[in-house]
C-alpha positions as CSV (number, residue, x, y, z in Angstrom):
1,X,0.0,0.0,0.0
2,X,3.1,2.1,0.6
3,X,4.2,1.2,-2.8
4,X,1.2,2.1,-4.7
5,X,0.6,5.4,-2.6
6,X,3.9,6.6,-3.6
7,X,3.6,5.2,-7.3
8,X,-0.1,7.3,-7.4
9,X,1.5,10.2,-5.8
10,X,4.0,10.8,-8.2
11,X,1.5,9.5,-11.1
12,X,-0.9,12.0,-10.5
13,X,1.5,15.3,-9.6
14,X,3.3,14.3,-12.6
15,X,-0.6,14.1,-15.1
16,X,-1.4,17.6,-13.1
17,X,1.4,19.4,-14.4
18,X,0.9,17.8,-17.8
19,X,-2.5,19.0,-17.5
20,X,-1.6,22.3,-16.3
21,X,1.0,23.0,-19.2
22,X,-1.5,21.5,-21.8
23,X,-3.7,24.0,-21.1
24,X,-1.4,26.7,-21.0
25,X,-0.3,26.3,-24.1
26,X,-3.9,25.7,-25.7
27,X,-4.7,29.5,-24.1
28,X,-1.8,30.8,-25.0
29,X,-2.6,29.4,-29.3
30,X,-6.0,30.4,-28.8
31,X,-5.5,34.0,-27.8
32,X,-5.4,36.8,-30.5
33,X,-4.2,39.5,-28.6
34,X,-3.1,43.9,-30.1
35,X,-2.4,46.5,-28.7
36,X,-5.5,49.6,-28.3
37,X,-5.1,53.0,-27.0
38,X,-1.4,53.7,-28.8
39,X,-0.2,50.3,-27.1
40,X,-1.5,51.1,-23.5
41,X,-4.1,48.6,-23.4
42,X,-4.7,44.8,-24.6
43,X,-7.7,43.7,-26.5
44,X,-8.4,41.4,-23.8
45,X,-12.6,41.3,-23.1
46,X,-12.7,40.7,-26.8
47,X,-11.1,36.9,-26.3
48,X,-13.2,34.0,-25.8
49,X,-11.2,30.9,-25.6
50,X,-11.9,27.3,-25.6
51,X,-9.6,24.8,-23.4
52,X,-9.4,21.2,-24.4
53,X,-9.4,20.5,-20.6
54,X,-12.1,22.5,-19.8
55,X,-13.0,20.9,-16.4
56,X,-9.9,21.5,-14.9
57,X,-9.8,25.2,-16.1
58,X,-12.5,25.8,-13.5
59,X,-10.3,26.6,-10.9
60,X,-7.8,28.7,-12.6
61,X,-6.6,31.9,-12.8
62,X,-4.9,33.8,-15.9
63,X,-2.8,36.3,-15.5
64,X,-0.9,38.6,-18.6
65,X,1.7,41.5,-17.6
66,X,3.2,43.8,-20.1
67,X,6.8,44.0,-20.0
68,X,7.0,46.1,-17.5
69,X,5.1,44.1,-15.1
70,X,2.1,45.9,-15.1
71,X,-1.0,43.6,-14.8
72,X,-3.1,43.9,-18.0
73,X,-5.8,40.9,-18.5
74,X,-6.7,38.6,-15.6
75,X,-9.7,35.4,-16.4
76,X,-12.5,38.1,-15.6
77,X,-11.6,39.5,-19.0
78,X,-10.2,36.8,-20.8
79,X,-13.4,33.9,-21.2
80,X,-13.2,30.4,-21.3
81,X,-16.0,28.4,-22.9
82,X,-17.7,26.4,-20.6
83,X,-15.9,28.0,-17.1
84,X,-17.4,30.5,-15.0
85,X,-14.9,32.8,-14.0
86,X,-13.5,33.3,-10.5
87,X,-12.5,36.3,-8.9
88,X,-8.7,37.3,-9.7
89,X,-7.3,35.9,-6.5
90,X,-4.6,35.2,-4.9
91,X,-2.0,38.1,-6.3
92,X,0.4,36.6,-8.8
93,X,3.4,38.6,-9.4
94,X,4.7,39.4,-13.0
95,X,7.7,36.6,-13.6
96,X,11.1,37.4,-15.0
97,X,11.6,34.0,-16.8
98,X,9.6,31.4,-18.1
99,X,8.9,27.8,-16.6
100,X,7.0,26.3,-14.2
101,X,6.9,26.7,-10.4
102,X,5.1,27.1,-7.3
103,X,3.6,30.4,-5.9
104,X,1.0,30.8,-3.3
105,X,-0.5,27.4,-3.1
106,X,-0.8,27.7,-7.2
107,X,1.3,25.4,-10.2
108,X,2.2,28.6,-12.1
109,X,3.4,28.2,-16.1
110,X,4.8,31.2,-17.1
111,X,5.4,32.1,-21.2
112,X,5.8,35.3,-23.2
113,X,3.9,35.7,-26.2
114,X,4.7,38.0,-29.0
115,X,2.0,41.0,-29.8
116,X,4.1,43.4,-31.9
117,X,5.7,45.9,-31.4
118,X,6.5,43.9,-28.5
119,X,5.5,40.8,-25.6
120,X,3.5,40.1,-23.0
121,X,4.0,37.6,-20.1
122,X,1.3,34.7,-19.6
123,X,0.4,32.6,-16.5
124,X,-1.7,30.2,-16.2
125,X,-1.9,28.9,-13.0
126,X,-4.0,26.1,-11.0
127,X,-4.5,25.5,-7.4
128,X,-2.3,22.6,-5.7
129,X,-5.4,21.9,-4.1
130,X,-7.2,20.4,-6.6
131,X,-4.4,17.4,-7.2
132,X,-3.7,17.4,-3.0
133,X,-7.4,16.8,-2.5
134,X,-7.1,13.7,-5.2
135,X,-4.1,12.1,-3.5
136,X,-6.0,12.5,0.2
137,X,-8.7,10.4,-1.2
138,X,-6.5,7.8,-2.9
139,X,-4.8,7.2,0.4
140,X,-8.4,6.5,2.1
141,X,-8.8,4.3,-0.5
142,X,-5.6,2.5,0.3
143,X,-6.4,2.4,4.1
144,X,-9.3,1.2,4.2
145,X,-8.6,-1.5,1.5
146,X,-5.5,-2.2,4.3
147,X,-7.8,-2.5,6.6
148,X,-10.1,-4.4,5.0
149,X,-7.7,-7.0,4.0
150,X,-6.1,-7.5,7.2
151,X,-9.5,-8.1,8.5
152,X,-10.6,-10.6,5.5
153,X,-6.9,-12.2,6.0
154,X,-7.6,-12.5,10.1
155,X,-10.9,-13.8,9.4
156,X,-9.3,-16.7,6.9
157,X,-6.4,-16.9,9.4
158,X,-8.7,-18.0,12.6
159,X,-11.2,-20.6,9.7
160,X,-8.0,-22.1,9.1
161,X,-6.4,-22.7,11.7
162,X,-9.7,-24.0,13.5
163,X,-10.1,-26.4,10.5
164,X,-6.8,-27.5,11.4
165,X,-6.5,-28.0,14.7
166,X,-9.8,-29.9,14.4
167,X,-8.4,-33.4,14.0
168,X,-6.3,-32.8,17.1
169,X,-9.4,-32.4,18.9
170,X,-11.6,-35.3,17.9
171,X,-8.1,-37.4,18.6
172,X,-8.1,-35.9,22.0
173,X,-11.7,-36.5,22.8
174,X,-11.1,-40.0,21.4
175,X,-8.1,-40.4,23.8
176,X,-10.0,-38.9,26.6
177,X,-13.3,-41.5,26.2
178,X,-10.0,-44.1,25.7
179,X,-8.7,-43.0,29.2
180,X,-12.4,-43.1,31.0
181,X,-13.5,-46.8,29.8
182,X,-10.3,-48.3,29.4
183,X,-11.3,-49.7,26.8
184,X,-8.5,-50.0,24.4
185,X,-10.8,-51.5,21.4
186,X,-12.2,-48.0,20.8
187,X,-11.8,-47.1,17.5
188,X,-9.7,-43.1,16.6
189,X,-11.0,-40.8,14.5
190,X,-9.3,-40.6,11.1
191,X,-8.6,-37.6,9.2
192,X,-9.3,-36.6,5.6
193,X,-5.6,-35.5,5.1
194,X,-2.8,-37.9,5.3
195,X,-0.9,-35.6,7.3
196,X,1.1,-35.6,10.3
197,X,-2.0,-35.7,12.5
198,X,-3.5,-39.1,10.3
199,X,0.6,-40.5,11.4
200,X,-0.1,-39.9,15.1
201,X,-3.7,-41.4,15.1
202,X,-2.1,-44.4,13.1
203,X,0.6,-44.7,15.7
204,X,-2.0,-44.1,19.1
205,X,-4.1,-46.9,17.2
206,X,-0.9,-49.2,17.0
207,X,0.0,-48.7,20.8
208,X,-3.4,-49.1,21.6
209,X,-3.5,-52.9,19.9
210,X,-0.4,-53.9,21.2
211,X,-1.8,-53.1,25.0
């Protein structure tokens, strides 16, 4: 269970980022961004995008900075199809490089994208959350399938082991009656299995007919 918890850990971190990048980069094709107002303002309320992922776009949050780092476009302007949009929270700052990395509780991928006469910087950016909240209920899953299978393998352990020790009892209630009459003619329970318990019924019998 150890195993597999760390094996769907990393699985899943690893198809959230995946996820997360995918996504970035369909926004980032989708967008058809220019300059208004002599380059002082984007275009932004005029996009309307459509993610391939949309149901994990719920959460997100979109940010674009000029070059200077001035916030310009945040999801409240720029629409995905199928996504209500979420208030622009928490504050992402502008990045100096692109990549991926971790910033308030958020997988952040950040790109530049060309508008001429110069770029702007994207970020897309889920919540941690979402693939934290995933694992938590995989692990559940895990314990309680521990927990039921030590209970299931307890419960075949005690069946078992009371169908084994079984023989031994009849012999020793045989033996007993044996012991009270004194009857040595009394005949000893065999068992199914030719096992070691069958041998020492075998052997009790022999004793018994050489007394």
């Amino acid at each position: 269970a150890a195993i597999v918890g760390v094996l769907t850990d990393r699985d899943l971190r690893g198809q959230f980022n995946n996820d997360v990048r995918s996504n970035s980069d369909q926004l980032a094709k989708d967008l058809r961004l220019k300059w208004l107002g002599d380059g002082a303002y984007l275009n932004c309320t005029k996009q309307n995008v459509s993610l391939k992922d949309y149901t994990s776009a719920e959460h997100a949050q979109i940010r674009i900075f000029n070059e200077a780092g001035v916030l310009l476009c945040t999801q409240e302007d720029v629409k995905v199809k199928g996504v209500k949009a979420l208030p622009a929270t928490p504050e992402l700052q502008a990045p100096n490089k692109a990549g991926t990395y971790d910033e308030g509780g958020y997988l952040v991928v950040a790109q530049q994208l060309p508008v001429p006469p110069s770029t702007v910087w994207l970020l897309y950016a889920r919540p941690l959350s979402d693939v934290d909240h995933t694992i938590a209920r995989v692990q559940v899953i895990l314990l309680l399938g521990v927990l039921g299978g030590t209970v299931l393998a307890l419960l075949g352990g005690l069946a078992t082991a009371a169908r084994a020790m079984r023989p031994i009892v009849h012999l020793t209630e045989a033996s007993r009656e044996i012991e009270r009459t004194r009857d040595p003619t009394l005949r000893l329970p065999h068992p199914e299995a030719d096992d070691e318990v069958a041998e020492l019924t075998r052997t009790v019998e022999g004793m018994l007919l050489s007394l």
